[in-house]
C-alpha positions in Angstrom: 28.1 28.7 -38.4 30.2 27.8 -35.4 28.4 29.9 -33.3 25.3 28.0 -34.5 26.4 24.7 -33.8 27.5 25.9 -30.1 24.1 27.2 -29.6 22.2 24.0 -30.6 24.8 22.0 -28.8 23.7 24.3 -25.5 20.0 23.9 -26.4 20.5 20.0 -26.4 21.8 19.6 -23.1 19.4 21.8 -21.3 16.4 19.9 -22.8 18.6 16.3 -21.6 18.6 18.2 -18.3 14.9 18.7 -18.6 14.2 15.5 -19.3 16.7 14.0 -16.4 14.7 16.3 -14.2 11.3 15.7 -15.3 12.1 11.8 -15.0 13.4 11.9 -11.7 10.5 14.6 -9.8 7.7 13.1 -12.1 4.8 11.6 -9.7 4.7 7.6 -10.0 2.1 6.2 -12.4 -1.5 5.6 -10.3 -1.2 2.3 -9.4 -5.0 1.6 -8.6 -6.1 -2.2 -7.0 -9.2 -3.2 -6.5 -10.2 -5.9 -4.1 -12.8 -7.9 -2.1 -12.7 -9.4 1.2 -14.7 -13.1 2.7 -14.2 -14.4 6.0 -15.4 -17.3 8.2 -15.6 -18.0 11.9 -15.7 -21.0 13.2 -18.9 -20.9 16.0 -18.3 -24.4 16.6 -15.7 -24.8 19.0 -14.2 -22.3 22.0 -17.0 -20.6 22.6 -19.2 -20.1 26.2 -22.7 -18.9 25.4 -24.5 -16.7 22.5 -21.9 -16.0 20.1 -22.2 -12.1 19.9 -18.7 -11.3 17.1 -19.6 -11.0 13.4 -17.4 -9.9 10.7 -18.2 -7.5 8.0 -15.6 -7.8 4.9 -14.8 -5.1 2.4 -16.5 -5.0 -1.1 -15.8 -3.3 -4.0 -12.7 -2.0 -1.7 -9.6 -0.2 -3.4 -6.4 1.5 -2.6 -3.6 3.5 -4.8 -0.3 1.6 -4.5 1.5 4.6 -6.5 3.0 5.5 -2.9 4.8 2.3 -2.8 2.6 1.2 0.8 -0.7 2.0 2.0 -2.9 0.6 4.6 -5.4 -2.0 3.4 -9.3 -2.7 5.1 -10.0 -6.2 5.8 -13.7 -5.3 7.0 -14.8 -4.6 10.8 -15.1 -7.1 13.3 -18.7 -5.9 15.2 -19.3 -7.3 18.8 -23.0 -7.0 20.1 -24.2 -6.1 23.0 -25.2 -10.0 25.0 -28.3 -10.6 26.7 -28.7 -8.7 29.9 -26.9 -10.8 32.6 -25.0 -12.8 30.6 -21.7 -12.6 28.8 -19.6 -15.0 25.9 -16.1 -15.8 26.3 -13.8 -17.2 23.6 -11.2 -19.3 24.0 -9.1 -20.2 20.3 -12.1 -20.3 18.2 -10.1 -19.7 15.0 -11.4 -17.1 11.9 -10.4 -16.8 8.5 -10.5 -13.7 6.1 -9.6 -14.3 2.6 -8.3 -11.1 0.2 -9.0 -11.3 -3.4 -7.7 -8.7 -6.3 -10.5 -7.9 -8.9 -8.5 -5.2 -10.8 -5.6 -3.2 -11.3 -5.7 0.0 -12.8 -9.2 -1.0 -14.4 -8.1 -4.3 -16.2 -7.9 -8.1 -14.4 -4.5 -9.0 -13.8 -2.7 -11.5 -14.9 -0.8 -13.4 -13.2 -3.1 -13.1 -10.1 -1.8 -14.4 -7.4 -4.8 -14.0 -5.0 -6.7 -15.0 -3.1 -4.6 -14.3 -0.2 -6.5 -16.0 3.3 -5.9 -14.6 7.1 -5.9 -16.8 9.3 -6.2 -15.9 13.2 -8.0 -16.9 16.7 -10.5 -15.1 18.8 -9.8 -14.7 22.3 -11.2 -13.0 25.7 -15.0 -12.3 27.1 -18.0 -10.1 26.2 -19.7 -9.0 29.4 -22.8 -6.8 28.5 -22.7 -3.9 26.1 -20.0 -1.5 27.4 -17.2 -4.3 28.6 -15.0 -6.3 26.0 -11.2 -7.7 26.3 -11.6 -10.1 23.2 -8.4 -10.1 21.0 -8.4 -11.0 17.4 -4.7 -12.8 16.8 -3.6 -13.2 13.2 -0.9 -15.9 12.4 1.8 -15.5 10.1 0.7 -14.7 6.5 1.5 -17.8 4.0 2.6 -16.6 0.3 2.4 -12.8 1.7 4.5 -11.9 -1.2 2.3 -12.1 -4.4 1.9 -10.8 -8.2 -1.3 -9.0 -9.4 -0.2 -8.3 -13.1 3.0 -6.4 -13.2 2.6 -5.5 -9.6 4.5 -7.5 -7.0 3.0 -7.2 -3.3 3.6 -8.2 -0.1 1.1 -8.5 2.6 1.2 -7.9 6.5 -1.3 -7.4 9.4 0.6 -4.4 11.4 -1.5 -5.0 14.3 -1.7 -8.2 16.0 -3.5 -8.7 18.8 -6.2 -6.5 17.9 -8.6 -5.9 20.5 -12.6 -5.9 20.1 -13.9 -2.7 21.2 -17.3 -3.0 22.6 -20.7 -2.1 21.5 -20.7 1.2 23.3 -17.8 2.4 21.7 -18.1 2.8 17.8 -21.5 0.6 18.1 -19.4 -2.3 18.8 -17.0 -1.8 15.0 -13.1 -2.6 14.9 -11.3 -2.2 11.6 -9.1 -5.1 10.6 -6.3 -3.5 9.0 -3.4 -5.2 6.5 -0.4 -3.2 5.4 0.0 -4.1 2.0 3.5 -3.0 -0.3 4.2 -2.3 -4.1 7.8 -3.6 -4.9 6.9 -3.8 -8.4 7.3 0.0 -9.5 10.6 0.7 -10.4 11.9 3.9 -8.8 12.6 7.2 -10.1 16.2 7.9 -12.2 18.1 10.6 -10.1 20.7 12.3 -11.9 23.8 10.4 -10.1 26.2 13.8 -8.4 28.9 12.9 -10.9 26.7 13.5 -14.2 25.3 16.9 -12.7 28.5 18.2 -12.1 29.8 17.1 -15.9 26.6 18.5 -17.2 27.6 22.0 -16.0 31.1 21.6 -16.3 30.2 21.2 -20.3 27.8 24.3 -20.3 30.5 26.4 -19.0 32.9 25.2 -21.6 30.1 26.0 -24.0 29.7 29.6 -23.1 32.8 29.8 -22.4 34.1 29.1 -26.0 31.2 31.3 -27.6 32.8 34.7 -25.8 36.1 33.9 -26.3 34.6 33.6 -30.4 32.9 37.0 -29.6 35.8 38.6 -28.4 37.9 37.6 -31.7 35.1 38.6 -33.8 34.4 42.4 -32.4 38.9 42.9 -32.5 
């Protein structure tokens, strides 16, 4: 009966090991958002001749935030070629891009703290199709810390300036990129050192105290 009782306390702790382990390797749940991107640029102030920058924004857009970070698309900014003989300069003509959460994980979240709106000036000259040194310059992102549901994100553009690429290279397309953070999955339970080493500590006793009941049973 003893025996028994050793034996099921043994079995026990390996499945509470099991568990521990499971818990702590496990992947993190999918954390999948869904989003939509607008923007607006301002075409009537700091700019010298034919505007030739349009913005395309991101629909229907997602990312999985299970890694805890992931890069985010805004949309492309797309410079055209000018007219032959004549470029476009900018100076401060200010743009807006505004990010808005549909879903998480299939369902609409609530709270929802988006939309979440960009804000940023152009900057630099077009000069036919195969010569830009525009720069798109993002300010400071208001509220970039936000909830979508259980979720709690934070927002960031990692690359500020960004320059325009020109129409020769990539038919004129630059990604606008955000950097956007989970903090709202908690992390994984690792066994702490101290319970590990009391875990095995208590198996040894455990087989320990079942030979020493062998040894009196075979005298």
């Amino acid at each position: 009966m003893s025996m028994t009782k050793g034996l099921n306390g043994l079995r026990s702790a390996v499945i509470a090991l099991g568990l521990a382990a499971c818990t702590a390797t496990g992947a993190d749940a999918a954390a999948i958002l869904k989003y939509q991107t607008a923007t607006a640029v301002d075409l009537s102030t700091g700019i010298s001749g034919p505007n030739v920058i349009s913005f395309t924004p991101a629909s229907g857009a997602g990312v999985d935030l299970s890694s805890g970070s992931v890069n985010t698309g805004l949309g492309n900014f797309i410079v055209a070629p000018p007219a032959a003989g004549t470029s476009t300069s900018y100076v401060n003509p200010p743009f807006s891009i505004t990010f808005l959460v549909n879903t998480v994980d299939g369902a609409t979240p609530n709270p929802n703290n988006t939309p979440i709106v960009v804000t940023g000036e152009l900057n630099g000259t077009v000069t036919g199709a195969n010569q830009s040194n525009v720069t798109a310059t993002f300010d400071p992102i208001n509220n970039a810390t936000f909830v979508t549901g259980s979720l709690t994100n934070t927002i960031s553009i990692p690359n500020s300036p960004l320059s325009l690429v020109p129409f020769t290279t990539n038919s004129g397309h630059t990604s606008a990129q955000a950097f956007l953070v989970n903090g709202g999955t908690p992390p994984p339970i690792i066994p702490e050192p101290t319970s590990v080493a009391l875990f095995l500590a208590a198996i040894g006793g455990i087989g320990l105290r079942q030979r020493l009941r062998n040894a009196k049973l075979s005298s």
